[in-house]
FIKOLZA-1660 file (N, C-alpha, C; in steps of 0.1 Angstrom, whole numbers, plus 5000, padded with zeros to 4 digits):
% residues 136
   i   px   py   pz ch aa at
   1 4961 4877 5115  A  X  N
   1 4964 4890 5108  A  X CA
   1 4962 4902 5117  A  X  C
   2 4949 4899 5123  A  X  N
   2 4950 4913 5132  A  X CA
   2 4959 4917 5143  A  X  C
   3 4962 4902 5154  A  X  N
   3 4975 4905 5158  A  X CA
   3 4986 4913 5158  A  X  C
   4 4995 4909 5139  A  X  N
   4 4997 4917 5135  A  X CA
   4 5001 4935 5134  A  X  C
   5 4988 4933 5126  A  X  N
   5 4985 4946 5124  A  X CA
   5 4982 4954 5139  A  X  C
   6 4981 4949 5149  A  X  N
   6 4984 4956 5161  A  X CA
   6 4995 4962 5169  A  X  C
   7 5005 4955 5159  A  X  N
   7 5021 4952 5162  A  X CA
   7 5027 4961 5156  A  X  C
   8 5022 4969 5149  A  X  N
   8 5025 4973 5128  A  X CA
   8 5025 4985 5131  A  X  C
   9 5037 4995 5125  A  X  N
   9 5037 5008 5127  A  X CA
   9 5025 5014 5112  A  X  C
  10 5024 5006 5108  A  X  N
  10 5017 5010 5093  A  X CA
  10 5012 4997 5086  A  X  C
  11 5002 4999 5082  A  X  N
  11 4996 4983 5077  A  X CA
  11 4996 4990 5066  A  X  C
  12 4997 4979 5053  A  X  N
  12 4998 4983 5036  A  X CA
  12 4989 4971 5036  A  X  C
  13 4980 4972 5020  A  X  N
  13 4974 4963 5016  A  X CA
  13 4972 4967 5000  A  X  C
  14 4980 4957 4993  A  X  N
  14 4981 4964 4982  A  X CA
  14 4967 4956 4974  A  X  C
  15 4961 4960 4965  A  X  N
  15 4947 4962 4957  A  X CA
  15 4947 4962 4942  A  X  C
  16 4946 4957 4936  A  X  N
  16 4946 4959 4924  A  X CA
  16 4931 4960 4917  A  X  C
  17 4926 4966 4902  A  X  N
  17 4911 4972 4899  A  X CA
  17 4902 4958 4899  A  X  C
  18 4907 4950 4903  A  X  N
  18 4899 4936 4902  A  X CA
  18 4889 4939 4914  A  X  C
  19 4875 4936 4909  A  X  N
  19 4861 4935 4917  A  X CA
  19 4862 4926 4930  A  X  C
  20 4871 4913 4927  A  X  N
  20 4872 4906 4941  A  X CA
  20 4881 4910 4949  A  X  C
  21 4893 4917 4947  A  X  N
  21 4900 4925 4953  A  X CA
  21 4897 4937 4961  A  X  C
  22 4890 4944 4955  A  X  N
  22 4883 4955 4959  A  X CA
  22 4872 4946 4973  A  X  C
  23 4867 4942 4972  A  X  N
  23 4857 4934 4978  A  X CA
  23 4866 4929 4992  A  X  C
  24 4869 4925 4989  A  X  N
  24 4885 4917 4998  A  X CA
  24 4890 4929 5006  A  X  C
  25 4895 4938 5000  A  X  N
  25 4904 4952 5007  A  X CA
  25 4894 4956 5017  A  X  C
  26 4877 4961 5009  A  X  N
  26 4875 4965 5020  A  X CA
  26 4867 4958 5035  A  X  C
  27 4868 4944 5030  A  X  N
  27 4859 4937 5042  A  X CA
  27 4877 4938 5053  A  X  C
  28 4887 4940 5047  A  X  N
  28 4905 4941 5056  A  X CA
  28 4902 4951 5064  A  X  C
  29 4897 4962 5053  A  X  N
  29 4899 4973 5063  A  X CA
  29 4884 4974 5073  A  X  C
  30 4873 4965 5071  A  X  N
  30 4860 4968 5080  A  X CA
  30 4865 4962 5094  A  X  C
  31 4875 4950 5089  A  X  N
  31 4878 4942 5103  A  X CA
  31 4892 4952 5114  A  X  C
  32 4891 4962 5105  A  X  N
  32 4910 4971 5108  A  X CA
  32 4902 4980 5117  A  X  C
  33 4889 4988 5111  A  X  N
  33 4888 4998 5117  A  X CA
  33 4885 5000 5132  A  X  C
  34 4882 4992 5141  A  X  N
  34 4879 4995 5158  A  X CA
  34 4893 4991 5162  A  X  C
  35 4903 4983 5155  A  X  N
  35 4913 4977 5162  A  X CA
  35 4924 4989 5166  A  X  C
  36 4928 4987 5174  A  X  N
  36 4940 4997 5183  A  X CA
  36 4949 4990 5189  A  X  C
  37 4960 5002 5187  A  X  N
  37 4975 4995 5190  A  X CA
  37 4976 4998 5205  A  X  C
  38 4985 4986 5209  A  X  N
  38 4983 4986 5228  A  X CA
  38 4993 4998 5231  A  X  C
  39 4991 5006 5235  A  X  N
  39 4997 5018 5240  A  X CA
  39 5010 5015 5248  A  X  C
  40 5018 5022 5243  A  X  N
  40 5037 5022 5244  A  X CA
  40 5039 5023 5259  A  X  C
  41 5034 5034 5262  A  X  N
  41 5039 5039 5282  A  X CA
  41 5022 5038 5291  A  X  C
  42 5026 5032 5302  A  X  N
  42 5011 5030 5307  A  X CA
  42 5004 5047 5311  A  X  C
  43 4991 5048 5308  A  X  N
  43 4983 5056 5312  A  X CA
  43 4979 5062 5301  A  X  C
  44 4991 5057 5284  A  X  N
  44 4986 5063 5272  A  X CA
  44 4976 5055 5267  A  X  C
  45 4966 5065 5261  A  X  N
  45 4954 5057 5254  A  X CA
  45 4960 5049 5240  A  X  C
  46 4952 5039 5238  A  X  N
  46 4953 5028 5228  A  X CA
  46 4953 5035 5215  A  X  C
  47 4962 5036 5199  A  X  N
  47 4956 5043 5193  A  X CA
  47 4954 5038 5182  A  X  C
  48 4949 5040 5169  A  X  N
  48 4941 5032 5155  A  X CA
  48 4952 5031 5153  A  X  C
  49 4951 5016 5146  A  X  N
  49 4960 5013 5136  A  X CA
  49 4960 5018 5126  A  X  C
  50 4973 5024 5117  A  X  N
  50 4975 5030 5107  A  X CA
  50 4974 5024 5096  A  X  C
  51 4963 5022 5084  A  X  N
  51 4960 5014 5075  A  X CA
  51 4956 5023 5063  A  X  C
  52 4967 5017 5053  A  X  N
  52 4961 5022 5038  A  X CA
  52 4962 5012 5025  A  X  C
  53 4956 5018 5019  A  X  N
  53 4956 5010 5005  A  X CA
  53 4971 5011 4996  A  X  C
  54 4975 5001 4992  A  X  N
  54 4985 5005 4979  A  X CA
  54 4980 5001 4965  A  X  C
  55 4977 5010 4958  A  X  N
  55 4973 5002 4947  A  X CA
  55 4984 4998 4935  A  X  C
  56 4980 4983 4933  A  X  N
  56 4990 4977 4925  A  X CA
  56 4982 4972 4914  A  X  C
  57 4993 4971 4902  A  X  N
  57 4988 4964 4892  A  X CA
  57 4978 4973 4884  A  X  C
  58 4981 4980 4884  A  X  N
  58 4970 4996 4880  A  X CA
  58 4974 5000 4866  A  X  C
  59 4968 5008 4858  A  X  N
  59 4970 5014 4844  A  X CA
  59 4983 5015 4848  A  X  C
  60 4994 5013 4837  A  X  N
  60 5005 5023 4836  A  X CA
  60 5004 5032 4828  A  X  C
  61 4997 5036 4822  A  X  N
  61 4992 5051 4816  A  X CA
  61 4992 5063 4825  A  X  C
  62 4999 5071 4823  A  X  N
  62 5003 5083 4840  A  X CA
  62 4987 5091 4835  A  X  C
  63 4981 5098 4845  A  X  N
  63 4968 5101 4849  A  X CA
  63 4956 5094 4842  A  X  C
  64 4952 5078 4847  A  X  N
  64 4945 5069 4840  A  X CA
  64 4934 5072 4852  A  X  C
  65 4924 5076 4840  A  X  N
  65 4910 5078 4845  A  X CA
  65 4904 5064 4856  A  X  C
  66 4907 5051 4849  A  X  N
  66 4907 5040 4855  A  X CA
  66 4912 5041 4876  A  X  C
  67 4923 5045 4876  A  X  N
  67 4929 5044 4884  A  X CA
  67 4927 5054 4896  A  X  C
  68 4925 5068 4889  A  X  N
  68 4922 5080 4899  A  X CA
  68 4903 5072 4905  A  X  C
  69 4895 5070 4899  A  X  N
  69 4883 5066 4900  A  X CA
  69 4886 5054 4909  A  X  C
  70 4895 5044 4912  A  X  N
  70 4895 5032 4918  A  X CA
  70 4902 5044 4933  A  X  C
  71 4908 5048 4932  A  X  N
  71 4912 5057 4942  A  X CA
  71 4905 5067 4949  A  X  C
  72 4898 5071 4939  A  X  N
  72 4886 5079 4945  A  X CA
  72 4873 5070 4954  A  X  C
  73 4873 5056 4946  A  X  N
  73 4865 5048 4955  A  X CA
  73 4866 5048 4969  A  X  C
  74 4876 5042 4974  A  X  N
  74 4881 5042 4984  A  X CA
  74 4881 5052 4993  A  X  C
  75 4887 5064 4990  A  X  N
  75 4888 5074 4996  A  X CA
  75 4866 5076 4997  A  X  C
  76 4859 5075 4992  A  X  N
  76 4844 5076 4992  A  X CA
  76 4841 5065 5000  A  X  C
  77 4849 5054 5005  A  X  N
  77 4849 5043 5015  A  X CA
  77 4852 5044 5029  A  X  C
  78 4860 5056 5031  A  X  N
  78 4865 5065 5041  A  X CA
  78 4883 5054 5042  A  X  C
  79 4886 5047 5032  A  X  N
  79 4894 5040 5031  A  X CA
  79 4906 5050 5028  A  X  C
  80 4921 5051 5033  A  X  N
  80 4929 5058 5028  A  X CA
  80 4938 5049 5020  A  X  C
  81 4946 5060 5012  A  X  N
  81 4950 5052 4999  A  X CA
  81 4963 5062 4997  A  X  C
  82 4973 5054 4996  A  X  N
  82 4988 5060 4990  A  X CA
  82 4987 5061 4983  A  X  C
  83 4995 5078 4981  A  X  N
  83 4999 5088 4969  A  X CA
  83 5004 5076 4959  A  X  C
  84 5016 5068 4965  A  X  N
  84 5017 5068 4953  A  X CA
  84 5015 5050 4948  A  X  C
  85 5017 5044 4937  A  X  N
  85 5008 5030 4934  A  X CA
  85 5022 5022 4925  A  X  C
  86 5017 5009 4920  A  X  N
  86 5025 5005 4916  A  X CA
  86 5018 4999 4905  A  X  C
  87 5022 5003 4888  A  X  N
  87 5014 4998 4878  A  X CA
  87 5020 4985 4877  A  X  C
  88 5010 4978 4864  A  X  N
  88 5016 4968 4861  A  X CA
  88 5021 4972 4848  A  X  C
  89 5035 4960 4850  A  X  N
  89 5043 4964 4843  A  X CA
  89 5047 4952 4842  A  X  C
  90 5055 4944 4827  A  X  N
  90 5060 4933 4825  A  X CA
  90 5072 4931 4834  A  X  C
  91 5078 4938 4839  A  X  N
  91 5088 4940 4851  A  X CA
  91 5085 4931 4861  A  X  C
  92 5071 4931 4867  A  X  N
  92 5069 4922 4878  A  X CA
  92 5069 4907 4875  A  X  C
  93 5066 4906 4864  A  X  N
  93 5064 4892 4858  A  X CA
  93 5081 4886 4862  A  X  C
  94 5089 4892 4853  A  X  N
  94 5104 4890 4853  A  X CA
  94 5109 4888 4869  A  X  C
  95 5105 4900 4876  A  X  N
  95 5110 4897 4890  A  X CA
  95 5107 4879 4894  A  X  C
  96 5092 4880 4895  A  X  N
  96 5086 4865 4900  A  X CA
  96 5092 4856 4890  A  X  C
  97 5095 4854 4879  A  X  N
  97 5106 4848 4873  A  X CA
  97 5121 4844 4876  A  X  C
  98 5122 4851 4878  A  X  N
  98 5139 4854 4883  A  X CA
  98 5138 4853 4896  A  X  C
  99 5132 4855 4903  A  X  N
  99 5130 4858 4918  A  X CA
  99 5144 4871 4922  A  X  C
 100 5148 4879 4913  A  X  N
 100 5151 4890 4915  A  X CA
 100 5140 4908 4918  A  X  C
 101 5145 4912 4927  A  X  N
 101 5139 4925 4925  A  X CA
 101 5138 4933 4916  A  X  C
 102 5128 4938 4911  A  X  N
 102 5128 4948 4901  A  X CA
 102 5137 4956 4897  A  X  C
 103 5146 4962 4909  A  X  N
 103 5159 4972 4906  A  X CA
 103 5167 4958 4901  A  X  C
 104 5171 4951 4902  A  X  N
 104 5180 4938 4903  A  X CA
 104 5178 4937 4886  A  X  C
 105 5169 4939 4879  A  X  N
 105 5167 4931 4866  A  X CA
 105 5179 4937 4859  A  X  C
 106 5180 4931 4851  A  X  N
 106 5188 4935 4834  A  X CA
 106 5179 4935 4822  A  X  C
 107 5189 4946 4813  A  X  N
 107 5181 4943 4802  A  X CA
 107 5166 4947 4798  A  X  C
 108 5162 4937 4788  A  X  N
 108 5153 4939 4785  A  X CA
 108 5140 4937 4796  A  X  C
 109 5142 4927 4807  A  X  N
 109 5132 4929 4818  A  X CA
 109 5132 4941 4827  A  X  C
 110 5144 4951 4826  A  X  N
 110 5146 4958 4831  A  X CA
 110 5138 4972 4828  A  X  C
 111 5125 4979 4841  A  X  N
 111 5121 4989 4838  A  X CA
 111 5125 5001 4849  A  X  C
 112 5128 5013 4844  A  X  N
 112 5130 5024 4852  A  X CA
 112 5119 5029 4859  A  X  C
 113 5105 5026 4850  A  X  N
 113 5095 5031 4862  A  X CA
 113 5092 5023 4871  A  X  C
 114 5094 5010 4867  A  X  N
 114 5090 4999 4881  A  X CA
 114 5098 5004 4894  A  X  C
 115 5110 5006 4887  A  X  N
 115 5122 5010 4901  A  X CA
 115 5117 5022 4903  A  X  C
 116 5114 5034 4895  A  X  N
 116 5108 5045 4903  A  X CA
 116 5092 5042 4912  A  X  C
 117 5085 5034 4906  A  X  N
 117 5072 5034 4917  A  X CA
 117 5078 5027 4929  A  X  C
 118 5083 5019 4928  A  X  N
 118 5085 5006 4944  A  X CA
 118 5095 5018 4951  A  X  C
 119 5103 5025 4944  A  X  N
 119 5110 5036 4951  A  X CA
 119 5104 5048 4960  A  X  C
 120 5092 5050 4949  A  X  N
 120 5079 5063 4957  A  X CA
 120 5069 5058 4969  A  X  C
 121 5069 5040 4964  A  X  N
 121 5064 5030 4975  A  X CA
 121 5071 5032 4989  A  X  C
 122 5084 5030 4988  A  X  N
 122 5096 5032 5005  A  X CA
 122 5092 5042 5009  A  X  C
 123 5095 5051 5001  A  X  N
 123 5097 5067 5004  A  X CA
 123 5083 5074 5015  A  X  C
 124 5076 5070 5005  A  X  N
 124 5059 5071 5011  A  X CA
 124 5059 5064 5026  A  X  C
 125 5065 5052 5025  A  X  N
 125 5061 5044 5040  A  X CA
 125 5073 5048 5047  A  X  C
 126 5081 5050 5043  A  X  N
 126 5092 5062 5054  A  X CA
 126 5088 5077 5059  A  X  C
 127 5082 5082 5048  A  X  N
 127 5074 5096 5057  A  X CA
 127 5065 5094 5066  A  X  C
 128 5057 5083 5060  A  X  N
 128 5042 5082 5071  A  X CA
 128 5047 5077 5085  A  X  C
 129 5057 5067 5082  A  X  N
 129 5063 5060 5098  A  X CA
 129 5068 5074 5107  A  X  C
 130 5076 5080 5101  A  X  N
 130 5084 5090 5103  A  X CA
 130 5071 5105 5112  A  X  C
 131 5061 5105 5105  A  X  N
 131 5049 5113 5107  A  X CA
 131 5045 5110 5119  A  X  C
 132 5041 5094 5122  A  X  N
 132 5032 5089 5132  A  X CA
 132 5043 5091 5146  A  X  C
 133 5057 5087 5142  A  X  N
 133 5067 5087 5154  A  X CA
 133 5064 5102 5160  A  X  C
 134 5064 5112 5154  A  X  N
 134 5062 5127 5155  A  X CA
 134 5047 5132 5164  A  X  C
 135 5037 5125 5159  A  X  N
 135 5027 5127 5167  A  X CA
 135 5027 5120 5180  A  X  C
 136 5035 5108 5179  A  X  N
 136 5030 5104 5193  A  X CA
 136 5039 5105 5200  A  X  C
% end
């Protein structure tokens, strides 16, 4: 895994409010934080791998006390955490069902906020890629 994540313009690790999860995410990110990416042109310093939380499977209730507080955790963990998350929603069920993507469903499996979070999900990891290429 760390390999990886050395490799990785952006490490994601998605979390859901489960206690062994939480537990889990942050012993990921205790093992993430000294690790550094081998520097692109020689003579450049090595620099942190970019690592955040996505939280999944979260209230779908829009400003759920539950969820800002599991986010606030983190952030009080010195852990960073994407704006934006992915609730649960019977959408996902259907996908792993179908083994279609969420935008892919019909019908009655079919939900528009699923496709709008996994949509604010790209978006999000397209600015930050986009950010980091900028700094360095």
């Amino acid at each position: 895994m760390l390999e990886c994540a050395q490799l990785s313009d952006l490490v994601l690790v998605p979390c859901g409010a489960d206690q062994q999860e939480i537990e889990s995410t942050l012993n990921v990110f205790d093992s993430l934080k000294n690790l550094r990416k081998p520097s692109r042109t020689p003579g450049e310093l090595p620099v942190p791998v970019r690592a955040f939380v996505v939280l999944s499977r979260v209230s779908n209730l829009e400003n759920s006390k539950a969820t800002k507080q599991l986010r606030e955790y983190f952030e009080g963990e010195g852990v960073r955490v994407f704006d934006s998350h992915i609730a649960y929603r019977s959408s996902w069920l259907a996908a792993g069902r179908t083994g279609r993507a969420v935008h892919e469903l019909k019908g009655k499996d079919r939900s528009q906020k699923a496709v709008d979070e996994m949509q604010a999900v790209f978006d999000e990891i397209t600015r930050r890629v986009e950010e980091a290429e900028v700094v360095q």
